[in-house]
C-alpha positions as CSV (number, residue, x, y, z in Angstrom):
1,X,70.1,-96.4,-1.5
2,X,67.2,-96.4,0.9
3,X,65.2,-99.4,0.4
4,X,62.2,-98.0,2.2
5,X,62.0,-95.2,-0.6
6,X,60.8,-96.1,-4.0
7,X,60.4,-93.6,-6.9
8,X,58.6,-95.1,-10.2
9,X,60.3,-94.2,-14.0
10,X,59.7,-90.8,-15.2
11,X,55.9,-91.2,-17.0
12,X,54.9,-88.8,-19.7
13,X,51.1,-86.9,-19.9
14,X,48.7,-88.7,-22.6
15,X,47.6,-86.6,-25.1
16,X,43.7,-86.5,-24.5
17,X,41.5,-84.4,-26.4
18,X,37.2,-84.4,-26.6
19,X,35.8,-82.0,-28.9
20,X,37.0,-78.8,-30.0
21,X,37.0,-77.0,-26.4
22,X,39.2,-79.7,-23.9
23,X,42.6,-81.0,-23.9
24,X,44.8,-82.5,-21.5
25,X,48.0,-84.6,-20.3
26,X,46.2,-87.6,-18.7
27,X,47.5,-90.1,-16.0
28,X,46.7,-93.1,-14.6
29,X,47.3,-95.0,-11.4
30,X,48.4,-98.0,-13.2
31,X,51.3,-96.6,-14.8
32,X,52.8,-95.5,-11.7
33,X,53.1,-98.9,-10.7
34,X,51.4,-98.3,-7.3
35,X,53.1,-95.4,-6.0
36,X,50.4,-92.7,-7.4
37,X,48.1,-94.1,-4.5
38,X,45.8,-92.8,-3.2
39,X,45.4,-90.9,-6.4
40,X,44.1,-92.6,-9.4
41,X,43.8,-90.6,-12.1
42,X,44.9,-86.8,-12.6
43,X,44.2,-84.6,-15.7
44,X,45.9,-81.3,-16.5
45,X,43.3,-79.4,-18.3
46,X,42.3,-77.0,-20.8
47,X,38.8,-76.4,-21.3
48,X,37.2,-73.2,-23.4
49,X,33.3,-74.3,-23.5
50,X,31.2,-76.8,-22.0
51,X,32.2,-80.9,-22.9
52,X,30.7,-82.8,-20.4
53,X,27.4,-83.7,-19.4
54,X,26.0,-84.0,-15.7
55,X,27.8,-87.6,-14.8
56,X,28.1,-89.6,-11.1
57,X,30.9,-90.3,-9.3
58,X,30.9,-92.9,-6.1
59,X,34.0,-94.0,-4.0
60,X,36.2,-91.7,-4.5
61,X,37.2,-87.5,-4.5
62,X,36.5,-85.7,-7.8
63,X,38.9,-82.5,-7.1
64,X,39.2,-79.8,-9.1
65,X,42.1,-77.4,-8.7
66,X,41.9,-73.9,-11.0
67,X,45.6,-72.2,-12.1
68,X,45.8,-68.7,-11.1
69,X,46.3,-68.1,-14.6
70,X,42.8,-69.0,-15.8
71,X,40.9,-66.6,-17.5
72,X,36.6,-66.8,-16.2
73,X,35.5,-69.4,-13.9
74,X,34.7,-73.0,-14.3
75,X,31.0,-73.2,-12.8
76,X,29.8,-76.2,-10.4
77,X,26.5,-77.6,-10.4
78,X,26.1,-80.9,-8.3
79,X,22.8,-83.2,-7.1
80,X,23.7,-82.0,-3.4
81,X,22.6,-78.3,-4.6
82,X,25.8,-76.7,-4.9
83,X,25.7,-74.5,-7.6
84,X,28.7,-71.8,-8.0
85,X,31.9,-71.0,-9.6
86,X,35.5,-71.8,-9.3
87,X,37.4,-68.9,-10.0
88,X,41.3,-69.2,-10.9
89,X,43.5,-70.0,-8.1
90,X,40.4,-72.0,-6.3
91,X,39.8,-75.3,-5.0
92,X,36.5,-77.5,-5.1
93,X,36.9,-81.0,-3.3
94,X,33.7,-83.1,-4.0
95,X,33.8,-86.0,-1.6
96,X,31.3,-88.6,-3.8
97,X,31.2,-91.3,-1.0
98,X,28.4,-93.9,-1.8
99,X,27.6,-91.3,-5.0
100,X,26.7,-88.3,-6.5
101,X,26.0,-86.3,-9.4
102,X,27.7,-83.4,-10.8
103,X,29.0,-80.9,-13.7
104,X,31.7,-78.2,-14.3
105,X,32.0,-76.0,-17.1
106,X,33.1,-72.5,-18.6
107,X,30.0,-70.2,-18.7
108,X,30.6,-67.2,-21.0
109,X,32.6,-65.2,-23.4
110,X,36.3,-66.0,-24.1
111,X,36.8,-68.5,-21.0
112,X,39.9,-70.4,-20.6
113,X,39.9,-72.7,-17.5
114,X,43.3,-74.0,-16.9
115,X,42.8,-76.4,-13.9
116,X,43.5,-80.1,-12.6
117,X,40.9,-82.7,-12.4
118,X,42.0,-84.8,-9.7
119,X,40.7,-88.5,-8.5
120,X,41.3,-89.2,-4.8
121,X,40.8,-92.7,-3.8
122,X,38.6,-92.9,-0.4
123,X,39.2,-95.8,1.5
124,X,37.0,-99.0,1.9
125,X,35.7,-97.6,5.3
126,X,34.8,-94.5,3.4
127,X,33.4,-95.6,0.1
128,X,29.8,-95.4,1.3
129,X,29.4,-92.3,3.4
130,X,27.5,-89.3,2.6
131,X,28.4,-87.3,-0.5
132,X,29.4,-83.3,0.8
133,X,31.7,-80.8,-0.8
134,X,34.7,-78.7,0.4
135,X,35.2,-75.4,-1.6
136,X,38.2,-72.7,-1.0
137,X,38.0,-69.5,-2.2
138,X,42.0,-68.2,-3.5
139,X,42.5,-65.6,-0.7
140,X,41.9,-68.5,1.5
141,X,44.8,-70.6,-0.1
142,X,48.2,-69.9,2.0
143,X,51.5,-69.4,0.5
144,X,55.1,-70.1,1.5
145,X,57.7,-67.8,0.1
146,X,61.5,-68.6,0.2
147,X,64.4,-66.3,-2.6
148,X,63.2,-68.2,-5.7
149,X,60.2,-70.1,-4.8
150,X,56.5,-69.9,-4.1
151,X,54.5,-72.8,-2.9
152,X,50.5,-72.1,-2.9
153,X,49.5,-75.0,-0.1
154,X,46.8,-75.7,-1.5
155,X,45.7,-78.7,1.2
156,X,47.5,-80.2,3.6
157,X,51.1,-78.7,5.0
158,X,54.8,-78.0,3.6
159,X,57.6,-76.0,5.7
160,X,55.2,-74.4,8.5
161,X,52.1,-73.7,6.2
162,X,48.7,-75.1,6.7
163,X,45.6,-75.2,4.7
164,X,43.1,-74.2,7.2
165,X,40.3,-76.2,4.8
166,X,42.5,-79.5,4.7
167,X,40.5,-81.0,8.4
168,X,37.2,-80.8,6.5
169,X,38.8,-83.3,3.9
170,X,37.6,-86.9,4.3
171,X,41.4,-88.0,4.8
172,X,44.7,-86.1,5.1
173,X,46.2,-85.2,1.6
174,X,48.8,-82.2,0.2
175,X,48.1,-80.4,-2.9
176,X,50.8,-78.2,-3.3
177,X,51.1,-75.6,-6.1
178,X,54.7,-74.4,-7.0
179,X,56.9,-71.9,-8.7
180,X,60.8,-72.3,-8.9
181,X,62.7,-69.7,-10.4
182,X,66.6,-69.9,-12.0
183,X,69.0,-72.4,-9.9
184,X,66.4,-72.3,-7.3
185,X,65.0,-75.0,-5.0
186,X,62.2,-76.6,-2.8
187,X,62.1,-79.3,0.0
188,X,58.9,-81.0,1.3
189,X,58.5,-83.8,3.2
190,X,57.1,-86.8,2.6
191,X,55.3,-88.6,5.9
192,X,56.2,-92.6,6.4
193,X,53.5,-94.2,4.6
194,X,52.6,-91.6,2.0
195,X,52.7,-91.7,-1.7
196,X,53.7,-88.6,-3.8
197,X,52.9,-87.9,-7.2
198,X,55.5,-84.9,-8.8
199,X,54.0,-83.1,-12.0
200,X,56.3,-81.1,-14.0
201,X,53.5,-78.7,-15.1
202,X,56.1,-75.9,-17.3
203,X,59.4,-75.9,-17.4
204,X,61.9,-78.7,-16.0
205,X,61.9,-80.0,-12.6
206,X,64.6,-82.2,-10.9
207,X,63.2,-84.7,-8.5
208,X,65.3,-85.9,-5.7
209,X,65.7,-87.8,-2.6
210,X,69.3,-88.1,-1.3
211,X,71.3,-89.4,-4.2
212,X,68.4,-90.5,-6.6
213,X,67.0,-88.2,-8.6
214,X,64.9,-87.9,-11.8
215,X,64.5,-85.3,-14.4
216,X,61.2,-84.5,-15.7
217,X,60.8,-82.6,-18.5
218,X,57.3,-80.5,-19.4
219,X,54.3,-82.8,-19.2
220,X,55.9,-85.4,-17.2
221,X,55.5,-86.8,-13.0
222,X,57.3,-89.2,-11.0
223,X,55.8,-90.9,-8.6
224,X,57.4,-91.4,-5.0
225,X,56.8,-93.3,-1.5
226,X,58.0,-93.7,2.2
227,X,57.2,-97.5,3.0
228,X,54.6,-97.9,6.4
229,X,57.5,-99.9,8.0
230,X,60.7,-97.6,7.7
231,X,62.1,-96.7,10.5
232,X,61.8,-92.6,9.9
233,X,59.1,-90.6,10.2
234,X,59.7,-88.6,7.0
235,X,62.0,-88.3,4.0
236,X,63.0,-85.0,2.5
237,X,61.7,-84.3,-1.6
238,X,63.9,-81.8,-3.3
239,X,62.6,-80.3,-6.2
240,X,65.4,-78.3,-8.2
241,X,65.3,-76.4,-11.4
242,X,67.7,-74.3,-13.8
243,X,65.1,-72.0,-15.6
244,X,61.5,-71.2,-14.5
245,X,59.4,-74.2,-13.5
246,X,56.0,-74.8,-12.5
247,X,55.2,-77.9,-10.3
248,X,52.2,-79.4,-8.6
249,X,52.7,-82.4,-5.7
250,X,49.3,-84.6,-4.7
251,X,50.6,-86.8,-1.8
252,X,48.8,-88.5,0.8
253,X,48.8,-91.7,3.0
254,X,49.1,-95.0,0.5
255,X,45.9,-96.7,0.8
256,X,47.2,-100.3,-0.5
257,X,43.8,-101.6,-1.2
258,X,42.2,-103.3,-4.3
259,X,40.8,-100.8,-7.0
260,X,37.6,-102.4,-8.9
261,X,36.9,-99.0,-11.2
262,X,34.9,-98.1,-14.3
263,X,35.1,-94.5,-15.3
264,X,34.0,-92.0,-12.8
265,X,33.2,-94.6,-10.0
266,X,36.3,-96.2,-7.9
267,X,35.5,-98.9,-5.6
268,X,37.0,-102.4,-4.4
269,X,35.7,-105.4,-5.6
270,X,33.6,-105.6,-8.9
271,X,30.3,-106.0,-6.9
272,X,30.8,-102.8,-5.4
273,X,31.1,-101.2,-8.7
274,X,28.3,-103.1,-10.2
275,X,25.7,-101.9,-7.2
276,X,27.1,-98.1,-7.7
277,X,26.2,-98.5,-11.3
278,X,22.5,-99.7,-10.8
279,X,22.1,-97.6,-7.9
280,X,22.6,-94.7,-10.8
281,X,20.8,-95.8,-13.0
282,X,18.0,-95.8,-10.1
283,X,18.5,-92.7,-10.1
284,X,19.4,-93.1,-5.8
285,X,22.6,-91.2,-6.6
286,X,20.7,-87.9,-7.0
287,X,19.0,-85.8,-9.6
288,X,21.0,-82.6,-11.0
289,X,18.9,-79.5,-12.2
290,X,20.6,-77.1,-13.7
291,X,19.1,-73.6,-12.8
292,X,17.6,-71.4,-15.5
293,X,20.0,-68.8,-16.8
294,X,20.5,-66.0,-14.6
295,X,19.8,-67.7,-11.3
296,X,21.4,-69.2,-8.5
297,X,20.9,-72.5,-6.3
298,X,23.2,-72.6,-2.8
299,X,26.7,-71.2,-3.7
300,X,29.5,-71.2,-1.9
């Protein structure tokens, strides 16, 4: 047993549901008992119409990540001008710094967006820069191919492959998006200091590193680290299955620092949150308009 390595109890998805047109399996950072960081809270969505109104976020990354097997696209308006659509198999990285305001939603006939919604901690150096926003089209998401897997590096690196998008992040992290066929497997590994998050998104995974392993079933993560001070650079996560699996890993350097947080703002200390708040409700986070139908503000 490696007493640098620590990987949490297998958590299940909540059941989340708003209206008729969204579901999801939702997870928190507390449940993970610390080794989720830098991610805070992930949801594994299905949305068929529009459920949410134009809301802020401040302090952290609001990602959304679309599943190739979506049917339309899931449109983005934000209070930075962006206004365009993320089509299936697409990322959209909104870096909210010090705060902005933004909205995503199906537009259209028989839509079915089948995404993540994704909340990256920034750090306390970070927490008050500039809002911008990081979009990749699918063609411009790399693959690595091995007999029985596909990974879709989605940001950051695993085996060789780079997302070429991932140095206009605010800080390093890896969204990888995988496929593992019968008896077929997948190593990726995990820097010293980073946290991994493992998300079982169909089908069963196994989860290991050397001799301890966890088995997730359908709706469930584990959540993994590599403590600062071990003496390697790296540790090796082998993902395994039996039948067809579908997998997503968010990893990225453990940030270790205190979370003060109230729905879609994330910052350190409850004064911090309490200025974001006002500084909303001043309406200094931005304004949102949404363009009349049939127009267009600055896409992608």
């Amino acid at each position: 047993m490696n007493p640098f390595v620590h990987l949490s109890k297998v958590v299940a998805g909540h059941d989340m549901t708003i209206g008729a047109a969204f579901r999801a399996k939702h997870f928190e950072e507390r449940a993970f008992d610390g080794l989720m960081d830098p991610v805070v809270m992930l949801d594994h969505f299905h949305m068929t119409g529009p459920t949410f109104s134009p809301h802020p976020h401040a302090g952290i990354s609001a990602v959304t990540y679309m599943f190739e097997d979506a049917v339309g696209a899931h449109v983005n308006y934000d209070s930075l001008g962006n206004h365009g659509p993320i089509r299936p198999g697409a990322l959209h990285w909104f870096a909210a710094g010090r705060g902005a305001v933004h909205t995503e939603q199906p537009e259209g006939e028989n839509q079915h967006v089948h995404a993540l919604q994704i909340f990256v901690n920034l750090p306390a150096s970070k927490k008050f820069d500039a809002p911008y926003a990081v979009h990749a089209e699918p063609h411009e998401i790399p693959e690595f191919r091995a007999t029985g897997v596909r990974v879709r590096v989605v940001t950051g690196s695993s085996n060789g492959v780079t997302a070429p998008h991932t140095t206009q992040l605010p800080e390093p992290f890896t969204l990888l998006d995988g496929f593992l066929w019968p008896s077929s497997g997948f190593d990726h590994a995990l820097p010293r200091g980073w946290s991994a998050m493992v998300y079982a998104v169909s089908g069963g995974l196994r989860v290991g590193v050397d001799d301890d392993v966890r088995q997730l079933e359908e709706g469930e993560a584990v959540g993994v680290s590599l403590d600062a001070s071990a003496a390697q650079g790296a540790i090796s996560l082998h993902l395994s299955a039996d039948d067809d699996s579908h997998f997503v890993v968010l990893s990225g350097p453990a940030l270790k620092e205190p979370i003060a947080k109230h729905g879609p703002f994330v910052m350190n200390t409850p004064e911090q949150l309490e200025g974001r708040i006002r500084a909303y409700q001043r309406g200094e986070l931005g304004q949102l308009v949404m363009p009349p139908v049939g127009q267009t503000q600055k896409s992608w």
